[in-house]
N, C-alpha and C positions, 0 to 999 in steps of 0.2 A: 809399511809393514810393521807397523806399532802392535802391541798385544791392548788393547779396549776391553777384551772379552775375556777371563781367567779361564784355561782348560788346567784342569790335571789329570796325570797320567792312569788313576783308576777312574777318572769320570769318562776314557775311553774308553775302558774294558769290554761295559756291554756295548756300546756304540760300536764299535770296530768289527762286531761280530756279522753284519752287511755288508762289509767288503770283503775279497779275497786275498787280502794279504795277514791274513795268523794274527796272532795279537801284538799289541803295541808294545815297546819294551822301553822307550826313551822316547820323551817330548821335550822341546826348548825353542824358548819363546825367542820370536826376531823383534832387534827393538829396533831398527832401521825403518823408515817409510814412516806412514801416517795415516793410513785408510784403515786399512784393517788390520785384524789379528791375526799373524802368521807363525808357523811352528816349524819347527825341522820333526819331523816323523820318524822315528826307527820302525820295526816291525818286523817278525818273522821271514817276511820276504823282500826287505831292502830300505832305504831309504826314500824318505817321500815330503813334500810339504807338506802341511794341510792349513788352509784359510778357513777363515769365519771371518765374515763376509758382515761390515757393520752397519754402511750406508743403501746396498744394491738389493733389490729385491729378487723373489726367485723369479720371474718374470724378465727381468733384465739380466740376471744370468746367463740364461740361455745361451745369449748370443755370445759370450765370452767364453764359456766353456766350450759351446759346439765351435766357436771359429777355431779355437786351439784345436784342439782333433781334429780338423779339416787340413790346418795347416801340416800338425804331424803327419797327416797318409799322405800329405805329398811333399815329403821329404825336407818340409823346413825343421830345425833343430829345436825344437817350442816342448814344454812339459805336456804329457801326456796326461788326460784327465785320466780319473779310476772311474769306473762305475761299478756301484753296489751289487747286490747280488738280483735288485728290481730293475736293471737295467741303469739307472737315475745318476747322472753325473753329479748332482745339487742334492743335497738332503740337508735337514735341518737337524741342529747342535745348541744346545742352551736355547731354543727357539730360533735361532737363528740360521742363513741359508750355511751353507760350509761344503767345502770341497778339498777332494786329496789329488795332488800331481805327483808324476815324476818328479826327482830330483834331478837336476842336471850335473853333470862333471863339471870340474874346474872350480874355476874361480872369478869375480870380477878384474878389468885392468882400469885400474885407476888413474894411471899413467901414460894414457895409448898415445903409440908415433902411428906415423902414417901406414904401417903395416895393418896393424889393429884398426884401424881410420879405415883401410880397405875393403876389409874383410865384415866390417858389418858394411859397407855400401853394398856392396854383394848381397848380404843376404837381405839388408832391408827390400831389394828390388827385386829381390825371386819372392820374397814373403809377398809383395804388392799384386806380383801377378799370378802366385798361387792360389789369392783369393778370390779372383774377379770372379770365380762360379759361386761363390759362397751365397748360399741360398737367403738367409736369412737380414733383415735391414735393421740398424739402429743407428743415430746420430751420435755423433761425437757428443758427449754428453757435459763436456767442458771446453763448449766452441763458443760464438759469437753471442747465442742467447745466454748462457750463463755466464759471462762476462758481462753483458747489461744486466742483469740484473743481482748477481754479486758485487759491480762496483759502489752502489749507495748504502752497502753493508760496513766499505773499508774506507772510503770518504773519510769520515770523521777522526782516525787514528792517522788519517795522513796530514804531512807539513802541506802548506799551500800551493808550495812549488810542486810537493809529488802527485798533491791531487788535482792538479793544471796539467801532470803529466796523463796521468792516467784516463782524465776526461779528454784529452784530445788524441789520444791515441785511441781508446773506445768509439772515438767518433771518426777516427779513421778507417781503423777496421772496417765499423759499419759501412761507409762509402765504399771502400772496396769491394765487401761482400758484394752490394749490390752491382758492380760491376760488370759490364758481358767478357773480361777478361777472365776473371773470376769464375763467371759461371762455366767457361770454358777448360777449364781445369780438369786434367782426368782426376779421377775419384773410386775410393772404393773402400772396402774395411781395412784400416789403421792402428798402428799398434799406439801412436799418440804419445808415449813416455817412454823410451827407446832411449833409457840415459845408460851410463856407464854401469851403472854400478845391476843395470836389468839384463847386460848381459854376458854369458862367459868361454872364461878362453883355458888353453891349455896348452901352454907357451905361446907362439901364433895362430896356432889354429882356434876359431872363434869355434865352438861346442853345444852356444843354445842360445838362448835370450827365452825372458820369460815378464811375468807381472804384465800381464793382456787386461785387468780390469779398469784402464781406461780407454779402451779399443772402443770405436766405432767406427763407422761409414764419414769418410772426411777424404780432402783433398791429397793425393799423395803429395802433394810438394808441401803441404803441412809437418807432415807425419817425418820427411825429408831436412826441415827446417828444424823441429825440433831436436831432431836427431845431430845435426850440425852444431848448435848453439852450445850442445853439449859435449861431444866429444872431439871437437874441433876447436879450442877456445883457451886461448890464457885465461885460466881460472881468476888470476888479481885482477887482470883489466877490462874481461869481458871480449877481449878484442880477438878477430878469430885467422887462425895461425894457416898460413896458404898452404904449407906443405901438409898435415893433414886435410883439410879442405881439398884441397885437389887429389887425393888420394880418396876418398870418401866418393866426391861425385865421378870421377873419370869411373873408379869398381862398380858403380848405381849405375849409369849411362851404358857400360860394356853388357849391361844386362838389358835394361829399359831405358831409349834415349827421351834427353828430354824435351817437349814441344814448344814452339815460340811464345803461346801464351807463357808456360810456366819459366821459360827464358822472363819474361817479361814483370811474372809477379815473384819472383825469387827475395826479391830485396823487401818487398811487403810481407810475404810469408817467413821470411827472418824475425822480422817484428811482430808478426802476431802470435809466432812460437815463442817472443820473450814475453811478450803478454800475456798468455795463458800460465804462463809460471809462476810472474810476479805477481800475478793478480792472484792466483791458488795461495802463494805463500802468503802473501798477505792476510787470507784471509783465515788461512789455519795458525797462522803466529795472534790475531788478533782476535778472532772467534775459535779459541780452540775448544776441543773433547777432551774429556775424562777420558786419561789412557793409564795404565799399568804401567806400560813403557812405550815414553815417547819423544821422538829427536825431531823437535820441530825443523824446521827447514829455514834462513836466514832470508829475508826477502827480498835487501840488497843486493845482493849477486845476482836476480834479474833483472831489477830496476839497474844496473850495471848497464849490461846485457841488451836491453832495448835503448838506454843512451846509447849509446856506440852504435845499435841497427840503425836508428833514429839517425844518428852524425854520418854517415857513410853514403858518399852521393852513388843513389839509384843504380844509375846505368854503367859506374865503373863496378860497381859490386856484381851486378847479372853476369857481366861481359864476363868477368874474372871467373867469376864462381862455375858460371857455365862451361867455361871454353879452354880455361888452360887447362894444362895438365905439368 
């Protein structure tokens, strides 16, 4: 949520006049994230976000805007798109696609115990089966194939050892992907970046999660993994803390239990969840954008993160991770 794209607050005036919330009266820029350009929204009729949208097309929109709405009418806590006065949840801004959400209450927890560890298993695993009717398909758009072919991008900026690491874990993945354990995996639209700081609370009660534009159709025990690595995890060592951990999947499971293949690939989809990260940071700390404001992301802390997946034998990790409570 970097600002890339400069708005100012009378460059919305006329623009604002297609939606139904009065005019704008406060815009400010979020300099957290890295994709796009995001704002806090004031307006006659409340607070709201609005993105501009720097890499997605409106075409691939679609699917991120309507799965949010899908998700809000059935009761998950996700921001509500606006639509214009043309119906059109996506319009274009400086040329670009741009959209306005709800604001959600609260705050992020940057500190979560296993209470907070709870409370999104829960809702990660009502989000998972809220969307199984979701009509519409796209892939995780930061899975298996942009991984091969983003790693010959960050090669060259790596020492020999990280790019030994990064080539033999890319070739790991691969093999698994192809796997019939793998392919057995249930599956379906993903919220895919489900960190701390995407979603919020108001003392213990968790009140939303938001930032769906890396959503797609992916493995829930992906979508699962990511989610663990992050809110689960001694931030220094990488290493992930059993009393949130089992608080996390026993809340997920009370919802959606989980099946022997994914018993099985738990400890693989640990590691491909630190791989997608460290490979993203890598490649936004090394090939980065012209931003206005921008908090690149450290890339160590995943390369962390996947050592330590990588050092943790297999089948004590599943057993564990699975089954205690």
């Amino acid at each position: 949520m970097a600002v890339f794209t400069a708005v100012t607050l009378d460059e919305l005036t006329q623009w604002m006049e297609q939606f139904p919330l009065g005019q704008a009266t406060a815009l400010q820029g979020i300099a957290s994230g890295i994709e796009n350009s995001n704002f806090f929204l004031t307006t006659e009729r409340g607070e709201f976000v609005l993105t501009v949208f720097e890499n997605l097309s409106f075409e691939q929109l679609t699917f991120y805007v309507q799965l949010m709405r899908h998700l809000a009418e059935r009761g998950i806590p996700v921001p509500a798109p606006v639509a214009n006065h043309a119906g059109e949840l996506v319009v274009a801004l400086h040329g670009k696609p741009a959209a306005i959400v709800s604001k959600l209450e609260g705050s992020s927890q940057m500190d979560p115990q296993p209470i907070h560890c709870a409370e999104v298993g829960a809702m990660l695993a009502r989000m998972h089966l809220a969307a199984r009717d979701f009509p519409l398909q796209q892939p995780n758009l930061r899975a298996l194939d942009w991984w091969q072919a983003t790693m010959p991008q960050v090669l060259p900026y790596l020492s020999p050892e990280n790019a030994r690491l990064l080539r033999d874990e890319v070739a790991f993945q691969t093999e698994f992907a192809a796997s019939s354990t793998y392919a057995r995996l249930q599956r379906g639209p993903v919220h895919a970046d489900l960190f701390r700081n995407n979603v919020m609370f108001v003392g213990e009660r968790l009140t939303g999660c938001f930032d769906f534009y890396f959503a797609g159709v992916d493995t829930w025990l992906f979508d699962l993994a990511v989610t663990v690595n992050d809110w689960c995890i001694d931030l220094a060592s990488g290493r992930l803390d059993t009393a949130r951990v089992n608080a996390l999947l026993a809340s997920y499971r009370a919802v959606r239990p989980f099946t022997d293949d994914e018993d099985a690939a738990w400890q693989p989809m640990l590691r491909a969840a630190a791989l997608r990260f460290w490979l993203s940071r890598l490649y936004d700390y090394h090939v980065p954008r012209a931003a206005e404001m921008l908090t690149p992301h450290d890339p160590t802390h995943f390369e962390r993160i996947l050592r330590e997946r990588i050092a943790t034998p297999a089948p004590e990790l599943a057993t564990k991770l699975a089954h205690n409570e």
